[in-house]
PDB file with one MODEL, atoms N, CA, C and O in Angstrom:
MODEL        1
ATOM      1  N   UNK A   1     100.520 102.009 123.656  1.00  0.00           N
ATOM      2  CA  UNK A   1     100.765 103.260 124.339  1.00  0.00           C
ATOM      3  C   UNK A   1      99.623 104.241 124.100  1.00  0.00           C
ATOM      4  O   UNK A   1      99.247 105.104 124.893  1.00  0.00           O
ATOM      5  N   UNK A   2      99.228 104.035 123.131  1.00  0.00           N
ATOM      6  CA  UNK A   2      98.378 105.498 122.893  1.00  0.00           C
ATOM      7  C   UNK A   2      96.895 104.835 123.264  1.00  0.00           C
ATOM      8  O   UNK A   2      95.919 105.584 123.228  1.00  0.00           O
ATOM      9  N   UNK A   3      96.731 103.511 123.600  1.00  0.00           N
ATOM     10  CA  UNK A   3      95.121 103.351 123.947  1.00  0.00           C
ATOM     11  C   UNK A   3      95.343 103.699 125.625  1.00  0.00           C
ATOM     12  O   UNK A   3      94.304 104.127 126.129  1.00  0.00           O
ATOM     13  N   UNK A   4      96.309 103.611 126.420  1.00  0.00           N
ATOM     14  CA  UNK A   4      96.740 104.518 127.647  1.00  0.00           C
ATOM     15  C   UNK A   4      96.469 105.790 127.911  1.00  0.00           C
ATOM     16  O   UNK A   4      95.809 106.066 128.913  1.00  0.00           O
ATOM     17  N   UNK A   5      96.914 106.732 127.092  1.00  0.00           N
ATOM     18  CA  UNK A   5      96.659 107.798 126.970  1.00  0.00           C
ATOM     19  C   UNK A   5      94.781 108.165 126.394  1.00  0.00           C
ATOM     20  O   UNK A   5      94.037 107.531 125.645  1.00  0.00           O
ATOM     21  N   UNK A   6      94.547 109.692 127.314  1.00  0.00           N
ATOM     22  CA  UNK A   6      93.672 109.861 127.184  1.00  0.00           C
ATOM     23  C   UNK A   6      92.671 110.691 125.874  1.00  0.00           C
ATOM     24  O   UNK A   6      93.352 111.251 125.015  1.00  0.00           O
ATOM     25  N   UNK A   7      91.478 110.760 125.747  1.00  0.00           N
ATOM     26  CA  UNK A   7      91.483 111.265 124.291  1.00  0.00           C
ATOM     27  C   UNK A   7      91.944 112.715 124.196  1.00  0.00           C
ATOM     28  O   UNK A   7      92.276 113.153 123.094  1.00  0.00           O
ATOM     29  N   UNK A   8      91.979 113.350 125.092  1.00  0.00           N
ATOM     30  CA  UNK A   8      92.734 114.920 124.987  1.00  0.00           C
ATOM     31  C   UNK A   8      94.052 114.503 124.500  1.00  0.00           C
ATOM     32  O   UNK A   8      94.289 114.971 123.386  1.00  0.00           O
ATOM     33  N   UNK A   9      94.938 113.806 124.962  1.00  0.00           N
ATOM     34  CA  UNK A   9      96.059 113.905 125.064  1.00  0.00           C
ATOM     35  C   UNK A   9      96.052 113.297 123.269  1.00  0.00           C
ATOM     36  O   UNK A   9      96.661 113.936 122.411  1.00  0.00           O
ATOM     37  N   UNK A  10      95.259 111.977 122.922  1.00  0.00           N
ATOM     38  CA  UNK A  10      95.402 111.926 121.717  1.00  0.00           C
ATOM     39  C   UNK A  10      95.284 112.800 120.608  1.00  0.00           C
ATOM     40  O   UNK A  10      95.911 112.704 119.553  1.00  0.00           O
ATOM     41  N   UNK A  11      94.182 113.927 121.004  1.00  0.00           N
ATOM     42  CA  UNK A  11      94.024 114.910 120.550  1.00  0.00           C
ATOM     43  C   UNK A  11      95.207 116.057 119.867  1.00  0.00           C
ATOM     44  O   UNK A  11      95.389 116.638 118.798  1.00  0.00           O
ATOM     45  N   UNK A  12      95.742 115.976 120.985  1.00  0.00           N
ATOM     46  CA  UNK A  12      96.844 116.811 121.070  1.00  0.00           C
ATOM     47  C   UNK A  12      98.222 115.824 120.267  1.00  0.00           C
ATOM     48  O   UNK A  12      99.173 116.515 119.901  1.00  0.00           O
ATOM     49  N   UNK A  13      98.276 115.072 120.137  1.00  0.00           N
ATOM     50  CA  UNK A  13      99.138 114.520 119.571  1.00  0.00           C
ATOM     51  C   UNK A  13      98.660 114.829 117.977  1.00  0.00           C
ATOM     52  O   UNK A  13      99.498 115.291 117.202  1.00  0.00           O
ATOM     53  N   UNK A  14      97.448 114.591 117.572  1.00  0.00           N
ATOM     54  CA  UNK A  14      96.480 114.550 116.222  1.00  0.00           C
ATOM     55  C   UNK A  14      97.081 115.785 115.757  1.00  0.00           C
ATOM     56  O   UNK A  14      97.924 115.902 114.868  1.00  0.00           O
ATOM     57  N   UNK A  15      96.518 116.740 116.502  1.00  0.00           N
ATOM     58  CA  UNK A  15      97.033 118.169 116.105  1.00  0.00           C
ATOM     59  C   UNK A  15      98.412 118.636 115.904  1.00  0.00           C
ATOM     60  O   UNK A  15      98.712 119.360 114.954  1.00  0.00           O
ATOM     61  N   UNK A  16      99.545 118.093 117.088  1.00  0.00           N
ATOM     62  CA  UNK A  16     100.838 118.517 116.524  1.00  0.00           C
ATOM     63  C   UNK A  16     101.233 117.654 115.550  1.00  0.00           C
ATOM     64  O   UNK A  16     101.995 118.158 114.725  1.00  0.00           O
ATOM     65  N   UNK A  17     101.019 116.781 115.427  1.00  0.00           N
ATOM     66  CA  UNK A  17     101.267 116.017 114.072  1.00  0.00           C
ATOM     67  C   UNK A  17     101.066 116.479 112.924  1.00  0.00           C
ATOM     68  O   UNK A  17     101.746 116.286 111.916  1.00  0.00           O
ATOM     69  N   UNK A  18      99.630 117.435 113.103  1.00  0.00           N
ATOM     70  CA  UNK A  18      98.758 117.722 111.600  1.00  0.00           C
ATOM     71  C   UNK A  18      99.434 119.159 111.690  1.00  0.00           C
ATOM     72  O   UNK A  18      99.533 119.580 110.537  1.00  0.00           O
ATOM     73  N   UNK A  19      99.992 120.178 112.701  1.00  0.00           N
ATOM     74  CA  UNK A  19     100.985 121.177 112.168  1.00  0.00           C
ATOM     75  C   UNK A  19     102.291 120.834 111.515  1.00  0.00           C
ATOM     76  O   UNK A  19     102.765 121.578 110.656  1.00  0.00           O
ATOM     77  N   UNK A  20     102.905 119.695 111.908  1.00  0.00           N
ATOM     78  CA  UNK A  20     104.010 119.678 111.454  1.00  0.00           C
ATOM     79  C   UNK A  20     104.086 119.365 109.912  1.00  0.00           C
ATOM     80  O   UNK A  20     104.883 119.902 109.144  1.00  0.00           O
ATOM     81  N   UNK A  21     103.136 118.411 109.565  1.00  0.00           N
ATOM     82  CA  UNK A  21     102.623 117.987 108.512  1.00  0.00           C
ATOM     83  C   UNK A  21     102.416 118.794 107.446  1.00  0.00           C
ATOM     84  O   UNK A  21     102.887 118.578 106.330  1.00  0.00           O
ATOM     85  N   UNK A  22     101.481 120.049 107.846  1.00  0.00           N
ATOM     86  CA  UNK A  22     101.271 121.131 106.868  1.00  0.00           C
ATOM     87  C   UNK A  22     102.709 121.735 107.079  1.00  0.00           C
ATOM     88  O   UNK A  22     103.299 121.610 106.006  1.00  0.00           O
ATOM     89  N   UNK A  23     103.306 122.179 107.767  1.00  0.00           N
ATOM     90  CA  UNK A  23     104.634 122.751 107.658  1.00  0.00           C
ATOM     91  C   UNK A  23     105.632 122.311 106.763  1.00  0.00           C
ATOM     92  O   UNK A  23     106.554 122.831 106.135  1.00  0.00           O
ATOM     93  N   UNK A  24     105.077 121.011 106.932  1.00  0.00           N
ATOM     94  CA  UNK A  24     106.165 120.197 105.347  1.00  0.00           C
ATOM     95  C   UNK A  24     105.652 120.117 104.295  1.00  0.00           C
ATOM     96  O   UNK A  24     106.045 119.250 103.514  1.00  0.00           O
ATOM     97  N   UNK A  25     104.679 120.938 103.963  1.00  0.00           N
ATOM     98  CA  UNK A  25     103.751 120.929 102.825  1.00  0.00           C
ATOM     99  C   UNK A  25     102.515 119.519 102.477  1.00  0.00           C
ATOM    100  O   UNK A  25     101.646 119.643 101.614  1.00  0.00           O
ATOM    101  N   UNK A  26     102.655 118.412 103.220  1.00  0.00           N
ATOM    102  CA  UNK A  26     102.066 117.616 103.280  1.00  0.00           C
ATOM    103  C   UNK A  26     100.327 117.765 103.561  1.00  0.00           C
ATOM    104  O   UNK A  26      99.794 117.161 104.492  1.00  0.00           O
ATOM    105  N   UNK A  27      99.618 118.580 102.694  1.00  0.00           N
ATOM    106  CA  UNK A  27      98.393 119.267 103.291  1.00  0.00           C
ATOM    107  C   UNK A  27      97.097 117.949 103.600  1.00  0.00           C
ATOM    108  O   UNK A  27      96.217 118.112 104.445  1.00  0.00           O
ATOM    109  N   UNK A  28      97.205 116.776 102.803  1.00  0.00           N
ATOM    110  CA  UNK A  28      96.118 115.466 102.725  1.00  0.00           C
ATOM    111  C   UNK A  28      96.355 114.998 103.982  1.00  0.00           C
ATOM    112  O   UNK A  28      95.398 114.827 104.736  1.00  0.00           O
ATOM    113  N   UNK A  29      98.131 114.620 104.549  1.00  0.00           N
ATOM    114  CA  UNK A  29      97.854 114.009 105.854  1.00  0.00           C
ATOM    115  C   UNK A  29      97.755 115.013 106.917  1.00  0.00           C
ATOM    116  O   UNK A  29      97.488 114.611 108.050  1.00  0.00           O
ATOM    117  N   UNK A  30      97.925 116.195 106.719  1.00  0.00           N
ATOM    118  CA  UNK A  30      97.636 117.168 107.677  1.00  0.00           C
ATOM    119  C   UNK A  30      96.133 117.454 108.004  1.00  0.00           C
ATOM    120  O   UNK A  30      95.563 117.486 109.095  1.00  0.00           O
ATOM    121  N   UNK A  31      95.777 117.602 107.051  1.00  0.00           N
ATOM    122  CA  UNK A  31      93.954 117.329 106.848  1.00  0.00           C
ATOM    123  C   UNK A  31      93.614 116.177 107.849  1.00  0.00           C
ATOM    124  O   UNK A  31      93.156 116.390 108.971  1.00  0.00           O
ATOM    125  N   UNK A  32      93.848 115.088 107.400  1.00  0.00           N
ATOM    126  CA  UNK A  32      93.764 113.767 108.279  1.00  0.00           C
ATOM    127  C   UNK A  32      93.999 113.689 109.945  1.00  0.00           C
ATOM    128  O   UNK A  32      93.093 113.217 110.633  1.00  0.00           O
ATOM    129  N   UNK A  33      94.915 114.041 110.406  1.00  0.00           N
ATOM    130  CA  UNK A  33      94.931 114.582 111.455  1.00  0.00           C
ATOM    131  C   UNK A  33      94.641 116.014 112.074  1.00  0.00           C
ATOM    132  O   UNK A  33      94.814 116.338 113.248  1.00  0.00           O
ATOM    133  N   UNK A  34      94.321 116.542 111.380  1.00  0.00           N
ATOM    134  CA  UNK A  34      93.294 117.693 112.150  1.00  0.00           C
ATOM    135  C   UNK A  34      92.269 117.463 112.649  1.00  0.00           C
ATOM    136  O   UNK A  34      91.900 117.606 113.815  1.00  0.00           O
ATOM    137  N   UNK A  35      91.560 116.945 111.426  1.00  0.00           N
ATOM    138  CA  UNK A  35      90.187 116.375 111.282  1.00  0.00           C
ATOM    139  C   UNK A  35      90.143 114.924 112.951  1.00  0.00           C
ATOM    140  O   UNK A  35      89.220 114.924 113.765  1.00  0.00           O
ATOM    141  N   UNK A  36      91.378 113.895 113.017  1.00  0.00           N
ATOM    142  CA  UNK A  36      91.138 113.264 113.731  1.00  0.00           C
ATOM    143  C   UNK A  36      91.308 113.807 115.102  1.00  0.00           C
ATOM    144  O   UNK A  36      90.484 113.370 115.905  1.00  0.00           O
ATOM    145  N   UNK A  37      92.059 114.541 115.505  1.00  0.00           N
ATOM    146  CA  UNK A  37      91.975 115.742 116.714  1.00  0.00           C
ATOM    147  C   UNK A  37      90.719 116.207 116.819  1.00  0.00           C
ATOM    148  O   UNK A  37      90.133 116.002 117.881  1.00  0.00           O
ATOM    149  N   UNK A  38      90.091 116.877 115.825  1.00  0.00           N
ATOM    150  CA  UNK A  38      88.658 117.311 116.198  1.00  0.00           C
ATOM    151  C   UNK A  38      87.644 116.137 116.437  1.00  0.00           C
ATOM    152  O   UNK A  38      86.553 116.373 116.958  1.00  0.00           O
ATOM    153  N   UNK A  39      87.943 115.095 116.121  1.00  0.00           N
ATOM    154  CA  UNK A  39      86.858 114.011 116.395  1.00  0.00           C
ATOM    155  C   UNK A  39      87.276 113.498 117.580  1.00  0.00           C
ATOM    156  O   UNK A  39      86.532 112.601 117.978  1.00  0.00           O
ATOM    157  N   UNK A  40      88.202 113.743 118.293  1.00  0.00           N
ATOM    158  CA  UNK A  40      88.496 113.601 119.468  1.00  0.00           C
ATOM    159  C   UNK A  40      88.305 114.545 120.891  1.00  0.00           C
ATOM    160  O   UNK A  40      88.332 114.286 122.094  1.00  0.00           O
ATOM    161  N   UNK A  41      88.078 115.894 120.002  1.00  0.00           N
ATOM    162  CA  UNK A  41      88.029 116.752 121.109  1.00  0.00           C
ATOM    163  C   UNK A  41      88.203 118.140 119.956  1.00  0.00           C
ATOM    164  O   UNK A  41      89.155 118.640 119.357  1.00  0.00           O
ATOM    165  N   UNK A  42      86.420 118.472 120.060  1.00  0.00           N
ATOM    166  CA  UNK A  42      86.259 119.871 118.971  1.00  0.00           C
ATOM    167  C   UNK A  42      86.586 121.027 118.880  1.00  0.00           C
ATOM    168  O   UNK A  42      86.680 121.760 117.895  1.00  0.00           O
ATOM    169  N   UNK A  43      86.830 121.258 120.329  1.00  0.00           N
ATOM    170  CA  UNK A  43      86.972 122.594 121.205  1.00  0.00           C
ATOM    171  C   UNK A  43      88.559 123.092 120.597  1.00  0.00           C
ATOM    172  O   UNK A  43      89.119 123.925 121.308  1.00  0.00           O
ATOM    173  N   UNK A  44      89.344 122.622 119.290  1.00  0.00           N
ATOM    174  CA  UNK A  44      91.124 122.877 118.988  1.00  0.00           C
ATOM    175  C   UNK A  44      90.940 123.988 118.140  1.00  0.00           C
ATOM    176  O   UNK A  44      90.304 123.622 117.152  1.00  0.00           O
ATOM    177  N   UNK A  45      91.260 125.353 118.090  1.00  0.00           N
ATOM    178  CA  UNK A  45      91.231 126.332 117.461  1.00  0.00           C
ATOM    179  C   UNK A  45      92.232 126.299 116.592  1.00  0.00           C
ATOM    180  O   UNK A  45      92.111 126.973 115.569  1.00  0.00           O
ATOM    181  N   UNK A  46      93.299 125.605 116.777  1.00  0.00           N
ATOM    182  CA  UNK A  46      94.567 125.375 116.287  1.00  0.00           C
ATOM    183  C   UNK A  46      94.252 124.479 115.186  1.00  0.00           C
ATOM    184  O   UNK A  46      94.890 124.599 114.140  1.00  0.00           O
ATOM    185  N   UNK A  47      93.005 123.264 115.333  1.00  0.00           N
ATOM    186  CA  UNK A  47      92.997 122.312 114.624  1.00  0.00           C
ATOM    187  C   UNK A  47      92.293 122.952 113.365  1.00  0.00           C
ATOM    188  O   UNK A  47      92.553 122.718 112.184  1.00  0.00           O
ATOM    189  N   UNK A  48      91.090 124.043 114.013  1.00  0.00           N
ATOM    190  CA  UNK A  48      90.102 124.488 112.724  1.00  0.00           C
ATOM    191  C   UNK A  48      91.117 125.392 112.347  1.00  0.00           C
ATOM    192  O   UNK A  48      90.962 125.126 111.155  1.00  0.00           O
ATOM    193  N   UNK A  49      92.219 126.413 112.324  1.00  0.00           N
ATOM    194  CA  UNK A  49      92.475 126.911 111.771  1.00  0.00           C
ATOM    195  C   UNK A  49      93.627 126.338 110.527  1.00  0.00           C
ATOM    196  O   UNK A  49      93.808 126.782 109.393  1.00  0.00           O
ATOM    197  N   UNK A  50      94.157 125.427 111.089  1.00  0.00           N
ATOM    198  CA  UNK A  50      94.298 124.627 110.217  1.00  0.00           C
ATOM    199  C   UNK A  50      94.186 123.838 108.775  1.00  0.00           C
ATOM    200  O   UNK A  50      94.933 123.520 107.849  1.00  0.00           O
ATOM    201  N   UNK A  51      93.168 123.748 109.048  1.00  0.00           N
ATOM    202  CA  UNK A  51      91.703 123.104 108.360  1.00  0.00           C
ATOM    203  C   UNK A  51      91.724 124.337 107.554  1.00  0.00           C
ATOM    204  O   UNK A  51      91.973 124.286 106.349  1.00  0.00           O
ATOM    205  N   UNK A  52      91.498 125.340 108.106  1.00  0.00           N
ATOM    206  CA  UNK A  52      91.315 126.613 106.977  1.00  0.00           C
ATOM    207  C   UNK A  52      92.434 126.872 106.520  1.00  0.00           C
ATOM    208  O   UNK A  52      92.332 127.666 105.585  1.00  0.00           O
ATOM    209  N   UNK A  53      93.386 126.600 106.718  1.00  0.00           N
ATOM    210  CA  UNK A  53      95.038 126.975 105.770  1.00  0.00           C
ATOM    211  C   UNK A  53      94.915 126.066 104.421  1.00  0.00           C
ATOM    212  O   UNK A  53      95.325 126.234 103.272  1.00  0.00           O
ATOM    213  N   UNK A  54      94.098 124.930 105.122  1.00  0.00           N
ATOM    214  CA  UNK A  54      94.195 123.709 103.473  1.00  0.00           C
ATOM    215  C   UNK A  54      93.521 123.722 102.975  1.00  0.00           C
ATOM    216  O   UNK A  54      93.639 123.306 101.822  1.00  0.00           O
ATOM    217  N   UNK A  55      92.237 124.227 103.464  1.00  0.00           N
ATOM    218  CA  UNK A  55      90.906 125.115 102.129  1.00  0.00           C
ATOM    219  C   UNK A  55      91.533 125.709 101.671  1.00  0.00           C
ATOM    220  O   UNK A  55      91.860 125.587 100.491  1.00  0.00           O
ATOM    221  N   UNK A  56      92.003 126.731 102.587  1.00  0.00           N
ATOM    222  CA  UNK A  56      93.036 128.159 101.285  1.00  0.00           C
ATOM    223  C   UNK A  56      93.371 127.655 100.263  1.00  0.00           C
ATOM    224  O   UNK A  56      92.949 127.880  99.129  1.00  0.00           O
ATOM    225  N   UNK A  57      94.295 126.812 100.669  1.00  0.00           N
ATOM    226  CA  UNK A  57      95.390 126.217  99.421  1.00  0.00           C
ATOM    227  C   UNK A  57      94.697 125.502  98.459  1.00  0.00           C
ATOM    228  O   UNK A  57      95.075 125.297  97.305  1.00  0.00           O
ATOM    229  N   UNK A  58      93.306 124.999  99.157  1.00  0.00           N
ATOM    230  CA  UNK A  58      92.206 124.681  97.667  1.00  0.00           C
ATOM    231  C   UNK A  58      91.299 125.277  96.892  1.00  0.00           C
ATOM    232  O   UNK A  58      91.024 124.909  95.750  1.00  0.00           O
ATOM    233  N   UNK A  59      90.770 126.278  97.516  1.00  0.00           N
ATOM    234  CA  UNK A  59      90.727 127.594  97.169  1.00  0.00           C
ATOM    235  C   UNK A  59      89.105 127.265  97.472  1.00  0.00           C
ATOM    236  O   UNK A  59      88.346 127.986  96.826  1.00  0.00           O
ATOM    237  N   UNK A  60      88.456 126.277  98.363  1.00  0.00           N
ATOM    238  CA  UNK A  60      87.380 125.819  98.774  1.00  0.00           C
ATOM    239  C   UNK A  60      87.101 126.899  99.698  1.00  0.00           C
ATOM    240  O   UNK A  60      87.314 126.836 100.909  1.00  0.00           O
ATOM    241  N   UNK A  61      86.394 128.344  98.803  1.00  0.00           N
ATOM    242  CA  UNK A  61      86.216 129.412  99.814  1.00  0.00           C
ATOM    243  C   UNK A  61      85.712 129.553 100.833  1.00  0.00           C
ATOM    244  O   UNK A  61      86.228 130.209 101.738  1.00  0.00           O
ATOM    245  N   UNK A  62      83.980 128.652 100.965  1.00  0.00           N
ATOM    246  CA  UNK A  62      82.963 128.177 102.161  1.00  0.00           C
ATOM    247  C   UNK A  62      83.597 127.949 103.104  1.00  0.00           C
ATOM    248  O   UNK A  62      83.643 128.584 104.157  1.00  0.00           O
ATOM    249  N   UNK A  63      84.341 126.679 102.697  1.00  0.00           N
ATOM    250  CA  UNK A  63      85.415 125.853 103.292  1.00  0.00           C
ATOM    251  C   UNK A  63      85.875 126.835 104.519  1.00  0.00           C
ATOM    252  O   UNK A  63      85.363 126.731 105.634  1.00  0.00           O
ATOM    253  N   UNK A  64      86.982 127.889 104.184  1.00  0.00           N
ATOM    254  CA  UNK A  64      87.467 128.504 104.617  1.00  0.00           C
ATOM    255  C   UNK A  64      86.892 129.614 105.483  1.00  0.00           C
ATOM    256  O   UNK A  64      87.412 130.023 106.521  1.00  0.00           O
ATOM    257  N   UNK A  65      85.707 130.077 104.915  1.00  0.00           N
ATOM    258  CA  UNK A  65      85.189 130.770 105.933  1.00  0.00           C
ATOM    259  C   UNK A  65      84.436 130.254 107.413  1.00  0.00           C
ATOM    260  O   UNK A  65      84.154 130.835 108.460  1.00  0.00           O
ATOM    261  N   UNK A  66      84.264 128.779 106.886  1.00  0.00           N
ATOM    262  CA  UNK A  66      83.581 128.186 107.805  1.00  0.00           C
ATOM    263  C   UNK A  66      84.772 127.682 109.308  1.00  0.00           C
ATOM    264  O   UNK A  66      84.691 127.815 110.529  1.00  0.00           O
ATOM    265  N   UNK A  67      85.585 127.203 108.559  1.00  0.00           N
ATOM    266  CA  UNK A  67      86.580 126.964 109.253  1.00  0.00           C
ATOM    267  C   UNK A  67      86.970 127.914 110.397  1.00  0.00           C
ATOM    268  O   UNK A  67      87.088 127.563 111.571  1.00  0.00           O
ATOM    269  N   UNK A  68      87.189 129.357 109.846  1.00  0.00           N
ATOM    270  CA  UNK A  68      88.044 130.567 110.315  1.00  0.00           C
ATOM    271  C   UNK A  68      87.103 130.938 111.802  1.00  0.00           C
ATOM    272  O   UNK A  68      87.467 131.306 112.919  1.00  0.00           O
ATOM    273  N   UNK A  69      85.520 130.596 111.116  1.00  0.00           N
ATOM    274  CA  UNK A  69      84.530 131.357 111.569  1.00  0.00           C
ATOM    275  C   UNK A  69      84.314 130.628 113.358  1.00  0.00           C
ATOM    276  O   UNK A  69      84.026 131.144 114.438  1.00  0.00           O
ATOM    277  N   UNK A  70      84.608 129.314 112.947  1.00  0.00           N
ATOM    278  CA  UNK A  70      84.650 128.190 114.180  1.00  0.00           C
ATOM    279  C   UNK A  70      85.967 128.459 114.933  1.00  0.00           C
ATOM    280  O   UNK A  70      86.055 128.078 116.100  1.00  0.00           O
ATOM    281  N   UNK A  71      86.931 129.050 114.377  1.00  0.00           N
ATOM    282  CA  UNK A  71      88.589 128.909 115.202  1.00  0.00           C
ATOM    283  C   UNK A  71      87.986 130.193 115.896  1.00  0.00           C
ATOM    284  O   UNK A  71      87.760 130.102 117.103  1.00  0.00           O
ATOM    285  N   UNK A  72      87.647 131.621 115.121  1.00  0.00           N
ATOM    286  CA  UNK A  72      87.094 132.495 116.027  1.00  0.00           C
ATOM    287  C   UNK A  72      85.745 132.434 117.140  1.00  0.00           C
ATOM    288  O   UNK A  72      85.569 133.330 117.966  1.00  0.00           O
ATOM    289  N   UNK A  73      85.052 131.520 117.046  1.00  0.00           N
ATOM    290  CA  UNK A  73      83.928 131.151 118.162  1.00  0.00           C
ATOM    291  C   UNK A  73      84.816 130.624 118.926  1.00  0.00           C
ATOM    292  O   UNK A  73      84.276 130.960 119.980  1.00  0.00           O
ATOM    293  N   UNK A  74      86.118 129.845 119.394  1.00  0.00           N
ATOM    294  CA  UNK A  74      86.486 129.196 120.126  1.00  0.00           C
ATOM    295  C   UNK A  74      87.632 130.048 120.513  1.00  0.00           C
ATOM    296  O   UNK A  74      88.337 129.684 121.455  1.00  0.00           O
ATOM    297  N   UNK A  75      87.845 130.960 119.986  1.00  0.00           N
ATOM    298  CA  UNK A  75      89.566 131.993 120.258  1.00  0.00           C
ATOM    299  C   UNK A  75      89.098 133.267 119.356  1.00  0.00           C
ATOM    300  O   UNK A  75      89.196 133.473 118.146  1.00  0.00           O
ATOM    301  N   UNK A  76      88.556 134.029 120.407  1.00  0.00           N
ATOM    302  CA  UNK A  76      88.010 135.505 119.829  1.00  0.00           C
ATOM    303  C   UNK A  76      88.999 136.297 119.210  1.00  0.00           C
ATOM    304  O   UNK A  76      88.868 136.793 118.091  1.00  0.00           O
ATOM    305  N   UNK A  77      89.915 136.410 119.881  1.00  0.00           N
ATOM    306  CA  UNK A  77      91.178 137.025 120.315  1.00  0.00           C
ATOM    307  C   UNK A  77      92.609 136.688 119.237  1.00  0.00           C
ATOM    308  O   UNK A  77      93.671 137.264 119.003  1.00  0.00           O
ATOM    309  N   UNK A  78      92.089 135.719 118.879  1.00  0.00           N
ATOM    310  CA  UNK A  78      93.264 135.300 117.286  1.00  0.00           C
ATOM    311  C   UNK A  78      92.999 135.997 116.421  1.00  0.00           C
ATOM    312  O   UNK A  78      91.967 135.944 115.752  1.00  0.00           O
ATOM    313  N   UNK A  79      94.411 137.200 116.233  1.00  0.00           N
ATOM    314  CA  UNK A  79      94.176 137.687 115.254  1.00  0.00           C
ATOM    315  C   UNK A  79      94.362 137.824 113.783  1.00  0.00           C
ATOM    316  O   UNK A  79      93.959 138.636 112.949  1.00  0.00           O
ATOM    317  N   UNK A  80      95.345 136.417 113.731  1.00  0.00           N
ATOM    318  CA  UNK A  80      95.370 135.814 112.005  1.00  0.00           C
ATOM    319  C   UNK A  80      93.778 135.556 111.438  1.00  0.00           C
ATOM    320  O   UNK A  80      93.237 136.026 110.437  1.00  0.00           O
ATOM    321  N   UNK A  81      93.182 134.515 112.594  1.00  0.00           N
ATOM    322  CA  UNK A  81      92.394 134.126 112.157  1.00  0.00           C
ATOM    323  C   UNK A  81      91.075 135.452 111.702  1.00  0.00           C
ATOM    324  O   UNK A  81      90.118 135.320 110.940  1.00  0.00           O
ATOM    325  N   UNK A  82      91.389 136.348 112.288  1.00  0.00           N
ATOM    326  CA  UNK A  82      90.256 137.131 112.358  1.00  0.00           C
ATOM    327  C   UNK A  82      90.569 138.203 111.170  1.00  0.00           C
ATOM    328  O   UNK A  82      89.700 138.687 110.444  1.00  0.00           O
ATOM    329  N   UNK A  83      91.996 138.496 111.098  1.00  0.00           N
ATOM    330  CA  UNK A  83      92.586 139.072 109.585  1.00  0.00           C
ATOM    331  C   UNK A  83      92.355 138.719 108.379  1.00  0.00           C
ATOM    332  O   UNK A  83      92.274 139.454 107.395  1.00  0.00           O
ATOM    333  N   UNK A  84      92.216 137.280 108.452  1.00  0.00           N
ATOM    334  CA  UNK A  84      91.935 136.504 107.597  1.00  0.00           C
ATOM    335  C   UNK A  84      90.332 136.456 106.760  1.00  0.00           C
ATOM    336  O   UNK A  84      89.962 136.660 105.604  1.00  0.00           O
ATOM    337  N   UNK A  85      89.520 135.989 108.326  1.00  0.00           N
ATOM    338  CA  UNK A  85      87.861 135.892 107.893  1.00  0.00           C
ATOM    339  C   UNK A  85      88.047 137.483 107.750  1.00  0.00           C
ATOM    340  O   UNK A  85      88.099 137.461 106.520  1.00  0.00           O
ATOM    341  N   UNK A  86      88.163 138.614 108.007  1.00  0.00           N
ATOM    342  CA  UNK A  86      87.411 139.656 107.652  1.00  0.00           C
ATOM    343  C   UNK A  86      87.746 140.045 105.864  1.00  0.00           C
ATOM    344  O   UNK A  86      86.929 140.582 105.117  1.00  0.00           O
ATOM    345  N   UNK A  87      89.214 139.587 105.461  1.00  0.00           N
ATOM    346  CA  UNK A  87      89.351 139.721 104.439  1.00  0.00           C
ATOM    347  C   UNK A  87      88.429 139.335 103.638  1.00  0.00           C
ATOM    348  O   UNK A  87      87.568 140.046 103.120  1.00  0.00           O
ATOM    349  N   UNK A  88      88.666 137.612 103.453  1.00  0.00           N
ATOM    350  CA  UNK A  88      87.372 136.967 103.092  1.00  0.00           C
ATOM    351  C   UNK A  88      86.307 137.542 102.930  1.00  0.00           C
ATOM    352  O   UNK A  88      85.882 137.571 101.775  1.00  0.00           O
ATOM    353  N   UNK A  89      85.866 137.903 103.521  1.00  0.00           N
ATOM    354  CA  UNK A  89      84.567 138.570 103.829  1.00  0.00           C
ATOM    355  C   UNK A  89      84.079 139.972 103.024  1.00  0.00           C
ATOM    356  O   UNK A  89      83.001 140.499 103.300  1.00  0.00           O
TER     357      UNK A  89
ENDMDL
END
């Protein structure tokens, strides 16, 4: 089924997977599928911000700014993400 489907759509599967994942505290396989969403299709603001929730929680500060800094090049207009990097900052 899923070699049917296209890589957006896998994408998008990568990513709701890797929210639900962190939602259950599961941050390694959430990582895992973020990361495989973005190797599928980079353009997921959802996916990098993500990505920066599980730096947080590692306290991998770069990490996190880098992350935040990419969800805001792709979604100006998010304003967690932008609450967030300015704190940081």
């Amino acid at each position: 089924m899923a070699a049917c489907s296209s890589p957006e759509q896998r994408a998008q599967q990568h990513l709701e997977s890797g929210i639900e994942l962190l939602e259950q505290g599961d941050k390694i396989k959430a990582s895992l599928e973020f990361r495989s969403a973005l190797q599928l299709k980079e353009d997921l603001p959802d996916a990098w911000y993500g990505l920066s929730q599980i730096e947080e929680a590692n306290q991998n500060w770069q990490a996190v700014a880098a992350t935040l800094k990419r969800t805001l090049e792709l979604d100006p207009k998010r304003i967690d993400a932008l609450t967030r990097y300015a704190r940081l900052m």
